[in-house]
C-alpha positions as CSV (number, residue, x, y, z in Angstrom):
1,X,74.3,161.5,56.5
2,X,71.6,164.2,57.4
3,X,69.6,162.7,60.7
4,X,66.3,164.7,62.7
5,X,64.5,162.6,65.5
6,X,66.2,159.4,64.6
7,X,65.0,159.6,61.2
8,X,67.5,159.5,58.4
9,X,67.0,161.6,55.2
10,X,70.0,161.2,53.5
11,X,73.4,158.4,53.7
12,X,76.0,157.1,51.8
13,X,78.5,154.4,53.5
14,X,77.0,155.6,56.6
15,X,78.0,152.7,58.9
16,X,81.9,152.9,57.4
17,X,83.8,152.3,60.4
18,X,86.5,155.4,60.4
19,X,89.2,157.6,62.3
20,X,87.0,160.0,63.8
21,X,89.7,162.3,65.0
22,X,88.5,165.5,67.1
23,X,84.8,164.6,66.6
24,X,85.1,161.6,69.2
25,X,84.8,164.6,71.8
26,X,80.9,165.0,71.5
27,X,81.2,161.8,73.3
28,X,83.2,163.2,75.8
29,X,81.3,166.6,75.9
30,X,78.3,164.2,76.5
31,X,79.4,163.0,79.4
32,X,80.6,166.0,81.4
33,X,77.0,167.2,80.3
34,X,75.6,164.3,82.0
35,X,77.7,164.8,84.7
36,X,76.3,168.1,85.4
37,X,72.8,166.9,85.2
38,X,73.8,164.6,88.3
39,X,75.3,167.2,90.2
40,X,79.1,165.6,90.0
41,X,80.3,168.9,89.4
42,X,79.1,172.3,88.5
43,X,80.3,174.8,85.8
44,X,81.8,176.7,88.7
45,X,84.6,173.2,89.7
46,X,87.7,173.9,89.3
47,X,89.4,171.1,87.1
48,X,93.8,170.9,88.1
49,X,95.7,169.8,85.3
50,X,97.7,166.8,85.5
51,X,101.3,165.9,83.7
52,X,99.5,163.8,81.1
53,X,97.0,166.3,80.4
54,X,99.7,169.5,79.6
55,X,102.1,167.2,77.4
56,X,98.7,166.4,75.2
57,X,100.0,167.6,71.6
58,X,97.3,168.7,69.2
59,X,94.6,171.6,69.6
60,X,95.3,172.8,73.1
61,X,95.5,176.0,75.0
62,X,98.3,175.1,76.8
63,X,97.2,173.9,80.1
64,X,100.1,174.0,83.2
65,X,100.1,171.9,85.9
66,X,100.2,174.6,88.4
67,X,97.0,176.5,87.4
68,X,93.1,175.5,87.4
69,X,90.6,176.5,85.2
70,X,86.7,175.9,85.7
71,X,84.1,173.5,83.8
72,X,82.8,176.1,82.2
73,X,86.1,177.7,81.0
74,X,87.3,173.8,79.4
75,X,83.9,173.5,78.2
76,X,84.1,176.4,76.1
77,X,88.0,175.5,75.3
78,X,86.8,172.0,74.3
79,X,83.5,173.3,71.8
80,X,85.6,175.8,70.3
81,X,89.2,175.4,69.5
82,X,89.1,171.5,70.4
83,X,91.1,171.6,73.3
84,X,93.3,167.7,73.9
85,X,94.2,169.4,77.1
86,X,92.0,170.4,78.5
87,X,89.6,167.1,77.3
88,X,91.9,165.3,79.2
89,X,92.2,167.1,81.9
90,X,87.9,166.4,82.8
91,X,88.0,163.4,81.8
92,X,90.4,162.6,84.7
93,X,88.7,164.7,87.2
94,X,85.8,163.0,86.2
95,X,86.2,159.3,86.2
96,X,89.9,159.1,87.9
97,X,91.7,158.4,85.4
98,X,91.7,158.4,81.1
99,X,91.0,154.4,81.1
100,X,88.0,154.6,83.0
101,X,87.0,157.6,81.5
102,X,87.3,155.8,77.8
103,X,85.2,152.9,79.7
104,X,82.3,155.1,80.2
105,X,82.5,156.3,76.9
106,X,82.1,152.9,75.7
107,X,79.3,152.1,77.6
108,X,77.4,154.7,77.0
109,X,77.9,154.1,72.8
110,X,76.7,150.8,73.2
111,X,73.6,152.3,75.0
112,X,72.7,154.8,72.1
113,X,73.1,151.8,69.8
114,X,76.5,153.0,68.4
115,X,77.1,149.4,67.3
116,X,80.3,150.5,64.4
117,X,82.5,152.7,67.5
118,X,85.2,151.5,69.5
119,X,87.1,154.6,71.9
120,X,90.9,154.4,72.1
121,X,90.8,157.7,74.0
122,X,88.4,160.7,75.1
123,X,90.3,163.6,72.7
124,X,90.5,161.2,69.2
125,X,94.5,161.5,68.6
126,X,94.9,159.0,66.1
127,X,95.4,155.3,67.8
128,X,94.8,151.6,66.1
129,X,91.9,150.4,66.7
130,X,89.9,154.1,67.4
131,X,86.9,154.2,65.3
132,X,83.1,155.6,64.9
133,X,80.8,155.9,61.8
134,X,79.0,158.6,60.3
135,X,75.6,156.9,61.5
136,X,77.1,156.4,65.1
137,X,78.5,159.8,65.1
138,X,74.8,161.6,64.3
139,X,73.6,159.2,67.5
140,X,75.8,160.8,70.1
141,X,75.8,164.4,68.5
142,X,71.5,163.8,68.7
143,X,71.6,163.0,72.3
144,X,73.6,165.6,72.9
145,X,71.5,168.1,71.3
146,X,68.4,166.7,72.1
147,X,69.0,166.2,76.2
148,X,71.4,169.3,76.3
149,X,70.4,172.1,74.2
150,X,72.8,174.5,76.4
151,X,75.8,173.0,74.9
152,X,74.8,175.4,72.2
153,X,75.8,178.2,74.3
154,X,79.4,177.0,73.7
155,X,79.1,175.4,70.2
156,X,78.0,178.8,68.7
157,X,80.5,180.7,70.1
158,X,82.7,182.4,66.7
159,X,85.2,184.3,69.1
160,X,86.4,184.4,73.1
161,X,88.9,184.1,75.2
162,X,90.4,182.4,77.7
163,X,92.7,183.9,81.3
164,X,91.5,187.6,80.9
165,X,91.6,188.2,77.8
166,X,95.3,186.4,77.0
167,X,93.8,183.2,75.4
168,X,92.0,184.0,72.6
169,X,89.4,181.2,71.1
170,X,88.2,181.2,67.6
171,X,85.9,178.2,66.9
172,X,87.3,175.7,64.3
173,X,84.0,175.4,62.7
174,X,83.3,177.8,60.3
175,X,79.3,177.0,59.4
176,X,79.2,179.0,63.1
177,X,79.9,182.1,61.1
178,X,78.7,181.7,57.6
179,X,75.6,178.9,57.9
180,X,72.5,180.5,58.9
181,X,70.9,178.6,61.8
182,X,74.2,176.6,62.8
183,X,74.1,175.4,66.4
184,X,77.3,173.2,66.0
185,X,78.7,171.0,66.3
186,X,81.9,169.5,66.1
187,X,85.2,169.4,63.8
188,X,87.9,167.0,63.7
189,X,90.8,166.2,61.5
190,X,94.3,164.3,62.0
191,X,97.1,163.4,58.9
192,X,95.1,160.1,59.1
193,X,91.2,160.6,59.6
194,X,91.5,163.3,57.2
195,X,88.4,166.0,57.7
196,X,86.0,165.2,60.0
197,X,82.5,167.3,60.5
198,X,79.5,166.9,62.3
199,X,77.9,170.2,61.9
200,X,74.1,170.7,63.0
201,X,71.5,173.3,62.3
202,X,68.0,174.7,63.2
203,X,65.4,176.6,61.2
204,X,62.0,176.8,61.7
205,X,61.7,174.2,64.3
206,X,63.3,171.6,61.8
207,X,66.9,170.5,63.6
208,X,69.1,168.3,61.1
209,X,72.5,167.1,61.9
210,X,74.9,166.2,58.7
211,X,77.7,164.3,59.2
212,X,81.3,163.9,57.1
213,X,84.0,161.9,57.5
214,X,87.2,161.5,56.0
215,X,86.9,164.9,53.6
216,X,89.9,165.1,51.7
217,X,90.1,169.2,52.6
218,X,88.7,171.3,54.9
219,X,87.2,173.2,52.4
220,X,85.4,170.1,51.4
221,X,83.6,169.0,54.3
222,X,81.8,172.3,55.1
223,X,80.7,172.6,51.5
224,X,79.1,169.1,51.4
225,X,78.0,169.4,55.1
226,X,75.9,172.3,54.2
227,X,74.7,170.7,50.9
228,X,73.4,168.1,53.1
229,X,71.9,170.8,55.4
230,X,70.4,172.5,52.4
231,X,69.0,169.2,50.8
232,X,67.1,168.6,54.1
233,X,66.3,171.8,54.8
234,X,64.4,172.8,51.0
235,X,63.4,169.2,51.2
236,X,61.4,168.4,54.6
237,X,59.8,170.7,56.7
238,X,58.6,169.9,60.7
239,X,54.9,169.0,61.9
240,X,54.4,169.3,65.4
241,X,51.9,166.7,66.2
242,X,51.8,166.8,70.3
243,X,52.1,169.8,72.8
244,X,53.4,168.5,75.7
245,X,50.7,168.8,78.7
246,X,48.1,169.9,76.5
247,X,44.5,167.7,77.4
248,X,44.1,165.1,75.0
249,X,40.5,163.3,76.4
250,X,38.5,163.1,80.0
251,X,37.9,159.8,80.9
252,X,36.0,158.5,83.7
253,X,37.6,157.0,87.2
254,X,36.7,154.1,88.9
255,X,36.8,153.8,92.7
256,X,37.9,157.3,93.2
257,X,37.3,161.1,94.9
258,X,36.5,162.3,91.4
259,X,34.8,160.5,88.7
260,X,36.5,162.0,85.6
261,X,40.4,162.9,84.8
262,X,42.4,164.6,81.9
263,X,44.7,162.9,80.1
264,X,47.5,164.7,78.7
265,X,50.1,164.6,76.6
266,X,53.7,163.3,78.6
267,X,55.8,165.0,76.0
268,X,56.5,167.4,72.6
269,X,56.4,165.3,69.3
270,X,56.7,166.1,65.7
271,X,57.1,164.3,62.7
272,X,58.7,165.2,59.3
273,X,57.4,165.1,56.0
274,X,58.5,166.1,52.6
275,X,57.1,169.5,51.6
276,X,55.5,167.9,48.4
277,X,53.8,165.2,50.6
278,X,49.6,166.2,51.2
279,X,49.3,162.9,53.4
280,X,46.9,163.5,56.8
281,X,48.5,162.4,60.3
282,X,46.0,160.3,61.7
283,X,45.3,159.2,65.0
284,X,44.5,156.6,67.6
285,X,44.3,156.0,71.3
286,X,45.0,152.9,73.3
287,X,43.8,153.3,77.2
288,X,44.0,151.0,79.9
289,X,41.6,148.9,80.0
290,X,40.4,149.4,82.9
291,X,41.3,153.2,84.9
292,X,41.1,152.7,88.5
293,X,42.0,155.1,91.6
294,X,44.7,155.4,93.0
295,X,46.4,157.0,90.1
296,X,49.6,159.1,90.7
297,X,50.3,162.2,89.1
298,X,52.0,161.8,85.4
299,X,51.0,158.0,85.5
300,X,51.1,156.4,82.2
301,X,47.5,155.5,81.2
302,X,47.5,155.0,77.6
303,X,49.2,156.5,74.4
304,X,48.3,158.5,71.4
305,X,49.8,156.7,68.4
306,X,50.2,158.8,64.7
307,X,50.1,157.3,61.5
308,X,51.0,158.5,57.8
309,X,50.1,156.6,55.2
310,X,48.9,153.7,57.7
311,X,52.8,153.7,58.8
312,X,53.5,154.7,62.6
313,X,55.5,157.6,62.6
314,X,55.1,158.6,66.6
315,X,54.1,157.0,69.5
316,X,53.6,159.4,72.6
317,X,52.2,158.3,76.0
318,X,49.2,159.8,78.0
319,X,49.3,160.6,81.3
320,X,47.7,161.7,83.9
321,X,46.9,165.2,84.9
322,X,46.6,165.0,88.6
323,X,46.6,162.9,91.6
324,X,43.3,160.7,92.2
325,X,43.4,159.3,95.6
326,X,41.1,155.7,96.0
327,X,37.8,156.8,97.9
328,X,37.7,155.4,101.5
329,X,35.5,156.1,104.3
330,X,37.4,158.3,105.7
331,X,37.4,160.6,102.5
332,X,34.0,159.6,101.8
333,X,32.8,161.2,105.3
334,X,35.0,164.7,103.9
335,X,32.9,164.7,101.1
336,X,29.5,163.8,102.1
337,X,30.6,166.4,105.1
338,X,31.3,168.8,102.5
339,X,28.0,168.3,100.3
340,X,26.4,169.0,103.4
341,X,27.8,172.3,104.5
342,X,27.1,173.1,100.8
343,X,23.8,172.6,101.0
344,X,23.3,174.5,104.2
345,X,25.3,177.6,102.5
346,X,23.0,177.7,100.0
């Protein structure tokens, strides 16, 4: 399945409830992401490694429970050669232990709609019962990309190391070397799940994200993971349709200490189309009814809606471009005060 702004191009069994081996970490990627957004820790914390976490099996850089590494040192471990120990190791630090760790994972599927996934665990070591879909998968790997573009820093890494120099790192997914405008994603395979792949890509402002899932090679699921980039990429092409804080209209203010205010766009929007399609965007406002001081800064006030074919493709909300405090008295007096030393200037 080939997915860009929620919008699927392409999909074939895509809500086939499978082993998604090594892939379930973008869930757990996204949450150390998340965690850094918060402040919980900082790419500079140093994460101990438990008992549980160095007798992990698997892809690993054989973590010891005497030493420490940072966030950002398991991060790059994690994007790049899959690390189960060191996955295991943040997701303890993180949420106290693996359970609640694979509780928060949970949760936070069901928010993104990831109705076909159940987490076992936070590294995706085959277990009964431990499953995801291709459609689930391109949901997680999308809110990843889309609220964290700097886990691209670490997804496009080919080569690195590790403990000066005496780890070495050499990413598992190959479309990082050989795909031109890879930004990731993930890989994953086990004796069971077979080969798993969500690999995503960016060229010319268009972002796709194709995912595979039980590949019967390796080979296999990069080839038809970048058929299914190419298909969308030759295929579809990105419209920007919104820039975000650009003025979109003046409209007049009621009961306020100015009479007019921009409205501007709250945030970036696009739409695709197929290259072959000559169909206009069009356009419509919906405002308040009534716009009436006080207004706050970035206050919703209406939305811009785009249509294609009298279909609604994007919806993106107005908002205001400054404060407008209610006129009082006191105000009032400032500005008749100020009207007046105006006029005696002049």
């Amino acid at each position: 399945m080939s997915k860009l702004l929620g919008k699927v191009l392409y999909e074939k069994n895509s809500h086939e409830q499978l082993r998604p081996a090594s892939v379930t970490k973008v869930m757990t990627i996204l949450l150390i992401m998340e965690a850094l957004d918060r402040g919980d820790i900082t790419l500079e914390t140093p994460i101990p490694c438990s008992e549980k976490a160095s007798s992990m099996g698997g892809s690993q850089i054989w973590l010891d429970t005497t030493e420490t590494l940072t966030v950002h040192e398991m991060l790059k471990a994690i994007c790049v050669v899959s690390a189960n120990d060191c996955t295991m190791a943040l997701s303890e630090y993180l949420a106290g232990s693996e359970e609640l760790f694979v509780q928060k994972m949970n949760e936070r599927a069901k928010e993104l709609g990831m109705n076909d996934t159940v987490f076992k665990n936070c590294h995706g070591i085959d277990e009964d019962g431990h499953v995801s879909s291709s459609y689930d998968i391109s949901l997680m790997s999308r809110e990843l990309l889309q609220n964290h573009p700097m886990i691209t820093d670490y997804t496009t890494i080919w080569m690195d190391s590790l403990r000066d120099g005496k780890s070495e790192l050499v990413n598992t997914n190959k479309l990082i070397r050989t795909y031109d405008g890879a930004t990731g994603l993930k890989t994953g395979s086990t004796s069971l799940a077979l080969y798993n792949l969500s690999a995503s890509a960016t060229r010319s402002d268009l972002s796709l994200i194709a995912v595979i899932m039980r590949a019967p090679t390796t080979k296999l699921r990069f080839s038809e993971a970048k058929l299914l980039l190419d298909y969308g990429f030759s295929t579809y092409s990105f419209n920007k349709i919104a820039n975000k804080n650009s003025v979109v209209q003046n409209v007049e203010v009621s009961k306020g200490t100015q009479k007019n205010l921009n409205l501007v766009f709250e945030n970036d929007s696009g739409v695709i189309l197929e290259k072959t399609n000559s169909s206009e965007i069009n356009q419509e406002i919906e405002l308040n009814p009534s716009i009436e001081a006080p207004i706050e800064k970035n206050q919703v006030l209406g939305k811009m809606n785009f249509y294609l074919d009298n279909e609604l493709v994007s919806s993106v909300n107005l908002i205001a471009e400054n404060d407008v405090p209610k006129i009082t008295t006191i105000n009032l007096l400032k500005q008749i005060t100020k009207s007046w030393f105006t006029i005696l200037r002049n």
